[in-house]
C-alpha positions, 0 to 999 in steps of 0.5 A: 248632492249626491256624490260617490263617496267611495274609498279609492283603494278598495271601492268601500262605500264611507259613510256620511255622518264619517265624512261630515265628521272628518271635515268639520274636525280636521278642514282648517280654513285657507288664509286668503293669498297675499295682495298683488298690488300689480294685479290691482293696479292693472285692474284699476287702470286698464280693465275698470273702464271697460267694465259696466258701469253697475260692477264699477263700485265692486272692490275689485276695481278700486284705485289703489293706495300710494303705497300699494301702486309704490309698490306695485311700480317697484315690483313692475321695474324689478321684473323689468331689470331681471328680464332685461338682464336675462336677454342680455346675459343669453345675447351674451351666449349666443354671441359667443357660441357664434364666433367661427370654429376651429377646424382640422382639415383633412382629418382621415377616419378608422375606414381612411376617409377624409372628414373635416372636424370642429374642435369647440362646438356641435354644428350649428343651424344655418343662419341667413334668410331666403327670399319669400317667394312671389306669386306669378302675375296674370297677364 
């Protein structure tokens, strides 16, 4: 294994037997993450029976417990409500800022032109849809 261990700053090279010492010493272990039942359940029902049949028995594919898919349903539905909410309260907004404007018609500016003017909200993008074009026909 041959790596650059050099200190980014100044370009010293460290020693090794200093490096093999900082990492024995002061590397703690990482705790392994927590277990996502849904990822469990998801591997065992809709990846598992694509899998070879020689990596089937890996643990990684194994059914999960009742408690653990209990969960995994709850966790599932609840992200599902808080989407759901989400789309609802930004359905709401939009709905809203669709509603017509007030205008003052004629407005005249600091040069005496006229301009018309919305009183509640910036323009808004038009809406409607155009037609796709069709290709000509050979005949």
């Amino acid at each position: 294994m041959n790596q650059d261990l050099r200190r980014t700053f100044d370009g010293i090279r460290t020693d090794a037997s200093k490096v093999r010492n900082l990492l024995e010493a002061h590397l703690e272990p990482l705790q392994p993450p927590a277990p996502n039942f849904e990822k469990k359940l998801q591997m065992h029902s809709k990846i598992r029976p694509y899998v070879p049949a020689e990596y089937r028995s890996d643990p990684i594919y194994d059914a999960p417990t009742e408690e653990e898919e209990r969960l995994a349903n709850e966790a599932k539905q609840a992200r599902r409500k808080a989407s759901a909410k989400k789309k609802k309260a930004a359905a709401d907004t939009s709905g809203a800022k669709a509603t017509p404007t007030e205008h003052t018609e004629g407005e005249s500016t600091e040069n005496g032109t006229q301009m018309n003017v919305s009183v509640d909200s910036p323009a808004q993008p038009k809406r409607g849809k155009r037609a796709p074009k069709r290709a000509k026909k050979d005949k």
